[in-house]
C-alpha positions, 0 to 999 in steps of 0.5 A: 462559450459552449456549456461545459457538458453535463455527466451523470453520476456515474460518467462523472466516477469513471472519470474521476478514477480514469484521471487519478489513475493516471496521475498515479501511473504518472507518478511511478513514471516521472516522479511526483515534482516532473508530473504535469497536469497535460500529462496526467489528461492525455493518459487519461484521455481527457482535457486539462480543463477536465482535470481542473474542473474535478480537482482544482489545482495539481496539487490537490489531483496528486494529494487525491490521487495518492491517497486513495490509491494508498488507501486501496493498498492499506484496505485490502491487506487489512480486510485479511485480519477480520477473516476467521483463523488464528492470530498467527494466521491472520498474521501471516496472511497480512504479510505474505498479502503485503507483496501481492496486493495490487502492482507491487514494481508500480506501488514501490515506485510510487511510495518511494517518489511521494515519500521522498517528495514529502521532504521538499513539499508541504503538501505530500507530508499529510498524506505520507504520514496518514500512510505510515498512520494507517499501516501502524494501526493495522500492525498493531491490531494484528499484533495486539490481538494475539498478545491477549489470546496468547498466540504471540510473546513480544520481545520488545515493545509493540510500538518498536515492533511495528516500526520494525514491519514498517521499515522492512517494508519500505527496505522491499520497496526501495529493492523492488524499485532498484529492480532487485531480482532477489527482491520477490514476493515469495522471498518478501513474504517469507522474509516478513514471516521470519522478521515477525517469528524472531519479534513476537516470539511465534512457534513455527507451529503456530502458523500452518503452512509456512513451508510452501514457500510463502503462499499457504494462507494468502493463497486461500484468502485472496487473489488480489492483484 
């Protein structure tokens, strides 16, 4: 038998992200209970066994594979609230973020298949809920936040008013992934700002820039796409 040949460290990252790419992609694509570990190679443009070495079991690739590029989403829309600026501002930064982070069509269908996955397959419901785990508490930082200096006035309880920005969330994905041509990230972004105005009892001067069509402190912050 030839020795399977050995990579250095930095082969061995770059083949690991080539292979959990492409299982995301595959994902989006085929839905998380059609994915095949071929498939998932040939995209990545290595062999089965390559896969099996570095993950084992499909199972464990897809779990891997969701949950760093989850993690990725969730970490770049969070790093927005430890910039400088007014509670209101970081807020509205993170919601208009939430639309432009990443490929929002190629996020929407992903989280759609894997969530509905998760309610036929044990092993996606950790991962799933570490998501909506995740988003809570950064939501609940932000909004925490502005109630102790006095930027928001809640008009309900702040666990109601997070699972509410969850929930319209996950609505504007399933929209994105339906291909809703209404469903835009600027009309996303202002729908969210809107949603978190009524919520937590913010002024319209207490975020600046909310008129231009939803791009004003996220387009000053961040260009991640």
């Amino acid at each position: 038998m030839t020795p399977r040949p050995q990579y250095g460290a930095a082969e061995v990252a770059i083949r690991r992200s080539a292979i959990l790419e492409s299982a995301i992609d595959q994902i989006g694509h085929r839905g998380v209970e059609a994915v095949r570990m071929k498939d998932i190679a040939e995209v990545a443009g290595v062999s089965v066994g390559t896969v099996q070495y570095y993950f084992g079991s499909r199972d464990e690739l897809l779990v891997q594979a969701f949950s760093a590029h989850s993690s990725s989403v969730v970490s770049a829309i969070a790093a927005l609230s430890h910039v400088p600026g007014t509670a209101g501002e970081k807020l509205q930064a993170s919601l208009h973020a939430v639309p432009r982070i990443a490929d929002l069509r190629r996020r929407s269908q992903v989280w759609i298949e894997l969530v509905a996955g998760s309610g036929r397959n044990d092993y996606l419901r950790a991962p799933v809920d570490a998501v909506f785990t995740e988003w809570g508490a950064h939501f609940r930082e932000l909004i925490t936040g502005g109630i102790d200096d006095g930027s928001f006035r809640p008009q309900a309880d702040v666990d109601l008013i997070v699972d509410s920005f969850i929930a319209a969330i996950d609505g504007f994905d399933l929209a994105v992934a339906a291909g809703r041509s209404a469903a835009t990230p600027v009309r996303i972004a202002a729908s969210l700002e809107l949603i978190a105005g009524s919520l937590l009892g913010i002024d319209s001067s207490d975020t600046r820039g909310s008129s231009d069509g939803g791009d004003s402190v996220a387009k000053r912050r961040t260009r991640v796409v």
